[in-house]
N, C-alpha and C positions, 0 to 999 in steps of 0.2 A: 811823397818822400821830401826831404829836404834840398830846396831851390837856391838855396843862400849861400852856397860854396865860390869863397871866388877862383877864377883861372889857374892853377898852380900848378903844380908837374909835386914837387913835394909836399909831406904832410906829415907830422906830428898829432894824432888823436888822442886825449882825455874823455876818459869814460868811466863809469862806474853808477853806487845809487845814490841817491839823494842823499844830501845832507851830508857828503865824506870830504867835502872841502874843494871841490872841482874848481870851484870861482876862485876859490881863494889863490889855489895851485896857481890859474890862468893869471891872475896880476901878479903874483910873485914872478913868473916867467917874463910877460908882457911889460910889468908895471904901469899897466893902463886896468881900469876898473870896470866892470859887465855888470851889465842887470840883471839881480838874482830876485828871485821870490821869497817870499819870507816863511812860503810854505813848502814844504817836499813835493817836487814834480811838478812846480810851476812854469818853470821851462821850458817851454816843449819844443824848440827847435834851436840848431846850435850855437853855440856862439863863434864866430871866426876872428882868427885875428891874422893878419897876414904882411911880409914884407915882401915889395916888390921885387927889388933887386935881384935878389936870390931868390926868386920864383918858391917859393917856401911860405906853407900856411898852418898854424897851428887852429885845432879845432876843438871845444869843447861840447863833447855832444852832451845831450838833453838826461839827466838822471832819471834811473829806472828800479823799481823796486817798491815797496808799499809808496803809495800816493795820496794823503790824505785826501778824501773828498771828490779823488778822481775816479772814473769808474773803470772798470777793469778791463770792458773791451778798447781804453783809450788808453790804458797802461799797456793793453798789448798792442798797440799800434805804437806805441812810442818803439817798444820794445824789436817791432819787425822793420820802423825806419832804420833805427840803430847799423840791425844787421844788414838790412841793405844797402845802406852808406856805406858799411867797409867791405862789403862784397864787389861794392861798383868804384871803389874807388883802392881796394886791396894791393893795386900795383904800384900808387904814387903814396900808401903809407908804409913810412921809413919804421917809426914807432907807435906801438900802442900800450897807452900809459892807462892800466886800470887802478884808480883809487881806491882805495880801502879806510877805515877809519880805523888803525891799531887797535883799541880798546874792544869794538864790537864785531866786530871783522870774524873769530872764530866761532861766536856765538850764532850768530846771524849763518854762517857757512850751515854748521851744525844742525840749524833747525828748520834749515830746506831743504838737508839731506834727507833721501830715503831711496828706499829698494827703484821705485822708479821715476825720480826727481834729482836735477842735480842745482847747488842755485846758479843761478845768472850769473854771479860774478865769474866762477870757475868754467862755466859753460861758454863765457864770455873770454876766454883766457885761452881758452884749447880753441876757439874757433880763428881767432887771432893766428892763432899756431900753423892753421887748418889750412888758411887760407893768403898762408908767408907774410905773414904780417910778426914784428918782432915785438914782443907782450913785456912789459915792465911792468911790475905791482910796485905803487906807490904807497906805502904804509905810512897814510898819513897819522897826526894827532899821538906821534908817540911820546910827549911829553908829556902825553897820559897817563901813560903805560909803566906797573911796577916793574914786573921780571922781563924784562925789553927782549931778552936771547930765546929764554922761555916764549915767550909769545911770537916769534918769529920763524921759531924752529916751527910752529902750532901750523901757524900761515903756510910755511915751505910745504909740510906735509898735506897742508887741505889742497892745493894745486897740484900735487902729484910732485913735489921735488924735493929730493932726499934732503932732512938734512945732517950736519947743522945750517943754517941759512946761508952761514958768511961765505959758503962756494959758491952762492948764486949772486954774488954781486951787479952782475947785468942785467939780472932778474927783480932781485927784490931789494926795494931803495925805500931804507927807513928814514922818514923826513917830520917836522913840525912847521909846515907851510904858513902857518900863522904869527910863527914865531921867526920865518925868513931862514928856516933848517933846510938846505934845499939841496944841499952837494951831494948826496947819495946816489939822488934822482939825475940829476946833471951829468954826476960820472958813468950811471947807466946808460942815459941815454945814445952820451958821446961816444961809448961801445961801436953802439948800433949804428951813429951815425960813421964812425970810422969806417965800418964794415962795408956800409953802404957808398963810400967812395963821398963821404959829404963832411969833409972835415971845417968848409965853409961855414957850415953852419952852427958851427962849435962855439961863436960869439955870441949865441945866446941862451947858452946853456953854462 
């Protein structure tokens, strides 16, 4: 599993699959820059970033989902790190922020749905849930996106939440991480972190 975590009491996790902008998310947050692969699921272990002071560590774990070139029993080991990093550490995360990419986000849902398959992302969403950890979908790359409400409602409903979306505001944070769109995700998170008695932490969000 993953050795590279530093000391912290709090945590902030980034998750999701390849290629929905995780990196990008992290230096918009940090404004410090990570080494990314230039191929899907070339990261296989996380990235940290962490301030001292406030005993507080944001983490972007490793993306998961198709892997060009990787093979599958190493996609499913990425896949069982994942889950056992927020298993063993589900008590010191405050949020967990899954990525999405707007544009392909229902497509992608849709086409690993079946009778007895659910995908990662949403499996990845309710375990969060599962396991009191407090789940935020970051719908990145929506200055992609035509029918922006349209496509949101789409999202609300492949997680199981009614909509129209804009009741889930602590939930789902429409952003353009690339374009420095970021307040959706910030006002969610600061939800969470009020709730959790960490309003400290709100300078960087």
């Amino acid at each position: 599993m993953f050795e590279t975590r530093p000391d912290r009491d709090s945590e902030i996790v980034l998750a999701g699959r390849s290629n929905v902008g995780k990196s990008t998310l992290m230096r918009e947050i940090t404004g410090h820059t990570f080494d990314t692969g230039q191929r899907p699921g070339v990261t296989r272990s996380p990235n940290h970033y962490d301030w001292a002071p406030e005993d507080f560590v944001l983490t972007d774990l490793p993306g998961f989902g198709f892997m060009q070139g990787v093979p599958d029993d190493v996609q499913e080991e990425i896949r069982t790190d994942i889950v056992r990093y927020v298993e063993e550490y589900a008590d010191n995360i405050l949020v967990g922020v899954i990525v999405l990419d707007g544009k392909a986000a229902v497509d992608i849902i849709d086409r690993h749905t079946g009778p007895e398959s659910i995908p990662h992302t949403v499996e990845l969403y309710h375990f969060f849930r599962d396991v009191g950890v407090s789940p935020v979908l970051a719908v990145n790359k929506m200055d992609k996106v035509d029918k922006r409400d349209e496509r949101l409602d789409e999202i609300a409903d492949r997680f199981g939440l009614l909509p129209p979306w804009q009741q889930h505001s602590d939930t789902i944070a429409p952003i353009s991480a690339k374009r420095g769109s970021m307040q959706p995700l910030y006002d969610a998170i600061r939800e969470h972190l009020h709730d959790a008695q960490r309003d400290d932490l709100f300078k960087f969000f």
